[in-house]
N, CA and C atoms as a LAMMPS dump frame, in Angstrom:
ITEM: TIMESTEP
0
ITEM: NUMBER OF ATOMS
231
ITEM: BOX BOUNDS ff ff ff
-5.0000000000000000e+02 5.0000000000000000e+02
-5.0000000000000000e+02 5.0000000000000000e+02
-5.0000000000000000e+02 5.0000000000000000e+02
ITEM: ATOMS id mol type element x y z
1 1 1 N -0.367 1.327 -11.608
2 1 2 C -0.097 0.36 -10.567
3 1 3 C -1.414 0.049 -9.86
4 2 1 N -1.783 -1.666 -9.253
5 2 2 C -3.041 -1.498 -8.842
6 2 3 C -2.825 -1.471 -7.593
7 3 1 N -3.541 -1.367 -6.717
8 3 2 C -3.659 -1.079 -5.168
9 3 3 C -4.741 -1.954 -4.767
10 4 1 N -4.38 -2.605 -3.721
11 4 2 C -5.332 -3.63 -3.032
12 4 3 C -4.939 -3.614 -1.606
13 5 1 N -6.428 -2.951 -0.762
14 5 2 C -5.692 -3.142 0.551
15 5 3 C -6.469 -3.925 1.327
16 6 1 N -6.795 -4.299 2.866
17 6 2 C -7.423 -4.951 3.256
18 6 3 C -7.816 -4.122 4.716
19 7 1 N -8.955 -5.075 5.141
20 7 2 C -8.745 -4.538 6.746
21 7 3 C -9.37 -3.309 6.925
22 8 1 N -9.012 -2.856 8.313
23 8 2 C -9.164 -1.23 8.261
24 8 3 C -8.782 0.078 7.31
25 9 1 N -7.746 -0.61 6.852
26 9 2 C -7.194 0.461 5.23
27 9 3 C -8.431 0.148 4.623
28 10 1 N -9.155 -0.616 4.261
29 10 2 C -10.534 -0.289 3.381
30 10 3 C -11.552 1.233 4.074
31 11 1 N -11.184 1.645 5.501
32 11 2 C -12.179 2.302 5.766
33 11 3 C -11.715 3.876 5.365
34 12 1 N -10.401 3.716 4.626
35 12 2 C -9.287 5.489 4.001
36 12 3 C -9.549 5.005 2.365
37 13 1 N -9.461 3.801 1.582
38 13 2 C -8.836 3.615 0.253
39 13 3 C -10.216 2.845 -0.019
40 14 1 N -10.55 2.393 -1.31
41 14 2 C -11.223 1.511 -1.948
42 14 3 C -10.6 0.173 -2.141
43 15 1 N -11.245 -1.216 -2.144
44 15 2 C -10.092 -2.277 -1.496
45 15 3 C -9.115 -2.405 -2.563
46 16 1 N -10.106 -2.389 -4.183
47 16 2 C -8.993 -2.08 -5.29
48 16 3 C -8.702 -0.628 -5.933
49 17 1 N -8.025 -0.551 -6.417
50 17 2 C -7.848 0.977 -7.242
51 17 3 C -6.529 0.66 -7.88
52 18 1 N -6.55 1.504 -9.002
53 18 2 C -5.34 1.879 -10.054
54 18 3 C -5.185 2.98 -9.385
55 19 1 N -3.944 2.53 -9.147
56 19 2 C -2.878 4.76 -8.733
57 19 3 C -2.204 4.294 -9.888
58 20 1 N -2.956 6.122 -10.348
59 20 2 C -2.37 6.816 -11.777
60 20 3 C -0.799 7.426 -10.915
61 21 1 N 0.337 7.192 -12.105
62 21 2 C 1.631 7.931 -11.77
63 21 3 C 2.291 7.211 -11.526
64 22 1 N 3.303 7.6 -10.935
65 22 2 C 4.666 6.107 -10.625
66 22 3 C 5.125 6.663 -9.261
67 23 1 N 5.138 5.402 -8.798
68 23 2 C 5.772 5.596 -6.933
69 23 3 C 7.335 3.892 -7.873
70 24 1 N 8.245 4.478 -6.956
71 24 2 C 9.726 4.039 -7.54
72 24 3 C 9.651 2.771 -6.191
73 25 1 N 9.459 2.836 -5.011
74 25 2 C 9.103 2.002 -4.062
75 25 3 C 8.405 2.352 -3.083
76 26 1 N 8.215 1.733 -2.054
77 26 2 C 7 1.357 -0.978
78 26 3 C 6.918 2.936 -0.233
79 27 1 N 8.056 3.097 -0.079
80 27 2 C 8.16 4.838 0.396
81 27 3 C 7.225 6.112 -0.403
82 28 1 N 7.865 5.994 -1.707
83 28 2 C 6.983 6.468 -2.26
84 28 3 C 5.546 6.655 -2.793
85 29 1 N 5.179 5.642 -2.329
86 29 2 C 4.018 4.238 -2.623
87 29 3 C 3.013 5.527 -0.911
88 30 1 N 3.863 5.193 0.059
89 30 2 C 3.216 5.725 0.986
90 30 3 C 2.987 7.017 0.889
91 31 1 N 3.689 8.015 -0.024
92 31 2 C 3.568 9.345 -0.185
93 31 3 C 2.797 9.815 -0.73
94 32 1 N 2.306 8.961 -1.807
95 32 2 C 1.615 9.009 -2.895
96 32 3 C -0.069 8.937 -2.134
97 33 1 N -0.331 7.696 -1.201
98 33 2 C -0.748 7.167 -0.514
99 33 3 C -1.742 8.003 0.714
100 34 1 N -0.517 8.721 0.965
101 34 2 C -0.828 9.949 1.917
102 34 3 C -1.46 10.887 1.383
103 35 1 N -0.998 11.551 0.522
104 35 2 C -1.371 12.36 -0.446
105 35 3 C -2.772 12.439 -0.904
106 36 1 N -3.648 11.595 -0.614
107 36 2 C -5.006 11.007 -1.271
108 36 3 C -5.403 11.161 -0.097
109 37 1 N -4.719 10.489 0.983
110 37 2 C -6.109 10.08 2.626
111 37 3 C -5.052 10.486 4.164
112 38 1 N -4.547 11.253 4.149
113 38 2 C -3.557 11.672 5.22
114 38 3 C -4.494 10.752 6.688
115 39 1 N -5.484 11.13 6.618
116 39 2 C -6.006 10.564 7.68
117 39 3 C -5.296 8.919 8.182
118 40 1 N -5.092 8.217 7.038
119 40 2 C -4.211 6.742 7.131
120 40 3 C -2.759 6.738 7.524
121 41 1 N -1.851 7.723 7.469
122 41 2 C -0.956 7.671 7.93
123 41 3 C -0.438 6.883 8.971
124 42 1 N -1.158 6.856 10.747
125 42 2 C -0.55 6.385 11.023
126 42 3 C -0.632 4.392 10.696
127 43 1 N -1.789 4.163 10.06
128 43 2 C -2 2.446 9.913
129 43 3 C -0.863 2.164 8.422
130 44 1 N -0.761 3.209 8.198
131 44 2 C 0.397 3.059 6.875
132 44 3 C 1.573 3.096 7.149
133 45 1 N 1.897 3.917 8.352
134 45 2 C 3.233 3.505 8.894
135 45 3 C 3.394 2.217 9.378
136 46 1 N 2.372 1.445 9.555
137 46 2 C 2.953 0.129 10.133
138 46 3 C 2.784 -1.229 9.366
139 47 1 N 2.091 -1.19 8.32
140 47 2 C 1.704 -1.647 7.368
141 47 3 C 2.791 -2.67 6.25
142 48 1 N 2.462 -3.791 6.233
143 48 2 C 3.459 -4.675 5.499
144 48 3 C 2.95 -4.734 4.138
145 49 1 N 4.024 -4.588 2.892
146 49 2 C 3.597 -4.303 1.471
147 49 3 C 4.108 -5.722 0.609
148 50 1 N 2.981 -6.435 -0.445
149 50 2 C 3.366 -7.183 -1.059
150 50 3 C 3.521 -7.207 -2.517
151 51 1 N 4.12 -7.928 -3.421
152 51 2 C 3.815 -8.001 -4.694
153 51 3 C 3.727 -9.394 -5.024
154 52 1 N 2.943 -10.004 -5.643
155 52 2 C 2.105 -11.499 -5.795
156 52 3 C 2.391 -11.879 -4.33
157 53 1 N 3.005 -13.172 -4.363
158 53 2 C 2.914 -13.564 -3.196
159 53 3 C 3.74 -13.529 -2.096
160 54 1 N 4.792 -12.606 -2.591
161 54 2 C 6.241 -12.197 -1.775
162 54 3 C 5.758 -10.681 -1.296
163 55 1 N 6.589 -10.728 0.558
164 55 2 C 6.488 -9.286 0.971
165 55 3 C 7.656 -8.815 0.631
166 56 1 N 7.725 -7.428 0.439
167 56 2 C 8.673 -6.57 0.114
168 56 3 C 9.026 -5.671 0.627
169 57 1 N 10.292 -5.386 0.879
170 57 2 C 11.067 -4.123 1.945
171 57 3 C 10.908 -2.624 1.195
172 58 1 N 11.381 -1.653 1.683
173 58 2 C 11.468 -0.36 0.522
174 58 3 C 12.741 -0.207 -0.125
175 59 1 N 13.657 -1.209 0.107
176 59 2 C 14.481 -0.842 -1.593
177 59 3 C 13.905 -1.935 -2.977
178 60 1 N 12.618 -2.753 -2.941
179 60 2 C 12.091 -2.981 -3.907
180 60 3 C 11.873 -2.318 -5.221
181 61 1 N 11.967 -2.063 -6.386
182 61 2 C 11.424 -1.628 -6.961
183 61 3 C 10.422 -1.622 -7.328
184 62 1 N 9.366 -1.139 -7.347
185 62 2 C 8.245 -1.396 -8.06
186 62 3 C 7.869 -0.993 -9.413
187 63 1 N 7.415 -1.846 -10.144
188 63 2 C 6.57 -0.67 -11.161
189 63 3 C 5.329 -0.949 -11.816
190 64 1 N 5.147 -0.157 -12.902
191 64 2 C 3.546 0.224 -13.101
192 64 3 C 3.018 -0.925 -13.294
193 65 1 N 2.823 -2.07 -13.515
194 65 2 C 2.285 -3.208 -14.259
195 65 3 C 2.053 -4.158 -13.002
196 66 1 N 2.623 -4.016 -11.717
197 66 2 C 2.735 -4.431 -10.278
198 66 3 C 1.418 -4.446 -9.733
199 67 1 N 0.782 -5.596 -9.188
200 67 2 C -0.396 -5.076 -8.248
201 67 3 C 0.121 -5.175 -6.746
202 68 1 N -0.073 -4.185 -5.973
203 68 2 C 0.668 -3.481 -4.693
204 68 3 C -0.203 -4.69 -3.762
205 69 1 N 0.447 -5.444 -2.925
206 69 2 C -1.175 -5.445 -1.41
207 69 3 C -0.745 -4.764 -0.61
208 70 1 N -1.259 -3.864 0.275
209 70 2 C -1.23 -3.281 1.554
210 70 3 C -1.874 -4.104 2.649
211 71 1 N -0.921 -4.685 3.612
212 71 2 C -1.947 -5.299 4.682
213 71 3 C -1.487 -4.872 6.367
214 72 1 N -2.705 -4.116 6.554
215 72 2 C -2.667 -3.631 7.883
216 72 3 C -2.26 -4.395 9.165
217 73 1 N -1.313 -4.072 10.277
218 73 2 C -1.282 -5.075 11.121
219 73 3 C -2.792 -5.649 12.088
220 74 1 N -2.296 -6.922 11.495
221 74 2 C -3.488 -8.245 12.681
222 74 3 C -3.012 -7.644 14.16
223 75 1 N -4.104 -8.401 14.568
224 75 2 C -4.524 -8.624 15.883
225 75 3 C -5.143 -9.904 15.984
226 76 1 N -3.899 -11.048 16.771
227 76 2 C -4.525 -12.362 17.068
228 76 3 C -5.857 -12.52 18.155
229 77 1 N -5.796 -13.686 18.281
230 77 2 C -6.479 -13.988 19.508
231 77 3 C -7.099 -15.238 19.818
């Protein structure tokens, strides 16, 4: 699965990466997630998840062939 995040998640993850293994959805996605950079936790708890150009809830399925986006919450202004 590829991983693409943006934002301040670039300063825990690399902006792209392949996660080796299978996360089943976004939950797991975050466990997996955690598991690598605990330090991100809390910007991952708040964090909206996409696949192409649709966002996705956690009963999505995902799978391996999926490129993930992670995008941290904005701040307008």
């Amino acid at each position: 699965m590829n991983i693409r995040v943006y934002a301040s998640l670039k300063d825990y993850f690399p902006q792209d990466f392949l996660l080796k293994g299978k996360a089943a959805n976004t939950e797991e996605l975050k466990t997996r997630l955690l598991e690598m950079n605990g330090a991100a936790g809390k910007i991952l708890a708040a964090c909206r998840f996409a696949v192409g150009t649709d966002f996705i809830d956690h009963d999505f399925k995902l799978q391996e062939n999926d490129t993930v986006i992670i995008l941290p919450p904005g701040s307008g202004g």
